[in-house]
C-alpha positions as CSV (number, residue, x, y, z in Angstrom):
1,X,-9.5,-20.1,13.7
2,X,-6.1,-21.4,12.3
3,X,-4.9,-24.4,13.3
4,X,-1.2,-24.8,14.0
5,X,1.2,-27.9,15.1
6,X,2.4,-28.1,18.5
7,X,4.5,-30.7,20.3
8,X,3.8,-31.8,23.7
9,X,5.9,-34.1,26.4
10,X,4.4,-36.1,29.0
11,X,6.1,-38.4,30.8
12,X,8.7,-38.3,28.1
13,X,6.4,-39.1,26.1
14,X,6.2,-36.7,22.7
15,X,2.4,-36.1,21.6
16,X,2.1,-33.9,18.2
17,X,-0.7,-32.2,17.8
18,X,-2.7,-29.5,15.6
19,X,-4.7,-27.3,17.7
20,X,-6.3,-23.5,17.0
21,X,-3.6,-20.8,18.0
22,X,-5.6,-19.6,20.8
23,X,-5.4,-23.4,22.5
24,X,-2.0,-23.7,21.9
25,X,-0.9,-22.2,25.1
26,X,-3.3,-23.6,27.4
27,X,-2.1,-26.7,26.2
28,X,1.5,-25.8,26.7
29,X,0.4,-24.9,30.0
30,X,-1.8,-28.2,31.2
31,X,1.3,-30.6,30.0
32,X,3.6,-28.7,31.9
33,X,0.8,-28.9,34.8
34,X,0.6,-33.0,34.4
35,X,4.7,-33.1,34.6
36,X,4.3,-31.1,37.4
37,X,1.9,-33.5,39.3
38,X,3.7,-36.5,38.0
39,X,7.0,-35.3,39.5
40,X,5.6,-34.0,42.5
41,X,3.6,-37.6,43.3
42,X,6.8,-39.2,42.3
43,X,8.8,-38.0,45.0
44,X,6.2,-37.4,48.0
45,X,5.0,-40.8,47.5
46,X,8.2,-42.9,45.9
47,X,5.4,-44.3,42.9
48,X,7.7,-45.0,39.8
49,X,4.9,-46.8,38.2
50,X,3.6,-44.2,35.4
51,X,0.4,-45.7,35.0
52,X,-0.1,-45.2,38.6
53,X,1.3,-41.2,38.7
54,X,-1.3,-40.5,36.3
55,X,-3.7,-41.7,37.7
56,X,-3.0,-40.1,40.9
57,X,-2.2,-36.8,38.9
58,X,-6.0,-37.0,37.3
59,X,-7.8,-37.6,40.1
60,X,-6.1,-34.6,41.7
61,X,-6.6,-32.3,38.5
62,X,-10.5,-33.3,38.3
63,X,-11.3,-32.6,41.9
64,X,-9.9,-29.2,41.5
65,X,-11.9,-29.2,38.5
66,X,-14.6,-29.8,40.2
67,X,-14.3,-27.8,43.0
68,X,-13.7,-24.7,40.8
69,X,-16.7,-25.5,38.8
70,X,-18.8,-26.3,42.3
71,X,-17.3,-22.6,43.4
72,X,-18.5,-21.0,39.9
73,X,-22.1,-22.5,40.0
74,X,-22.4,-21.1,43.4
75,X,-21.2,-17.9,42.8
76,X,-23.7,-17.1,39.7
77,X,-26.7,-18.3,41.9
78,X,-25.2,-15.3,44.2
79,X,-25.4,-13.2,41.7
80,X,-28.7,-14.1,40.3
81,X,-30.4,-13.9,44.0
82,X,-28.7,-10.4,44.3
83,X,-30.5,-9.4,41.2
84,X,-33.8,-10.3,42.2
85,X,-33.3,-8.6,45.3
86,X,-32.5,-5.1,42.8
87,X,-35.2,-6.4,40.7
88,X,-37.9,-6.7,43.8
89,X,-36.3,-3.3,45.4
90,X,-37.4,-1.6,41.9
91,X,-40.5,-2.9,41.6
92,X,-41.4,-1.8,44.8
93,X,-40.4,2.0,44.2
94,X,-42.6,1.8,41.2
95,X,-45.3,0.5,42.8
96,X,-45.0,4.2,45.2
97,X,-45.4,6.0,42.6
């Protein structure tokens, strides 16, 4: 995959980086996300402190992280108990015949 350079801000921060094409607008996406978060703690909770704001910001973007990836796990064991259900509901029509 072809790398290209993209340049992000954070915090008024600028961060070059090279990442593959596909990446680069997910990565667009999450430093436009952190901004968010560190604007939005910034004035609910009055923190200047930018150490602080990302902290608070990453602890918020991990336990949605995790939650999403507690949801997913979840889901597939659904799924996989659903298919052994169709799996024991054919077995048992071949067994009849």
């Amino acid at each position: 995959m072809q790398e290209i350079s993209i340049e992000l801000q954070i915090a008024n921060r600028n961060y070059p980086l090279r990442v593959n094409q596909a990446e680069a607008e997910s990565a667009l996406m999450a430093a436009e996300l952190i901004n968010q978060k560190l604007k939005d703690f910034e004035e609910r909770y009055g923190v200047r402190d930018v150490q602080d704001l990302f902290a608070m910001s990453a602890l918020q973007i991990a336990t949605q992280l995790i939650d999403l990836e507690k949801q997913g796990v979840a889901y597939h064991e659904q799924v996989i108990q659903r298919m052994k259900t169709m799996e024991d509901m054919v077995d048992e029509v071949l067994k009849d015949q």
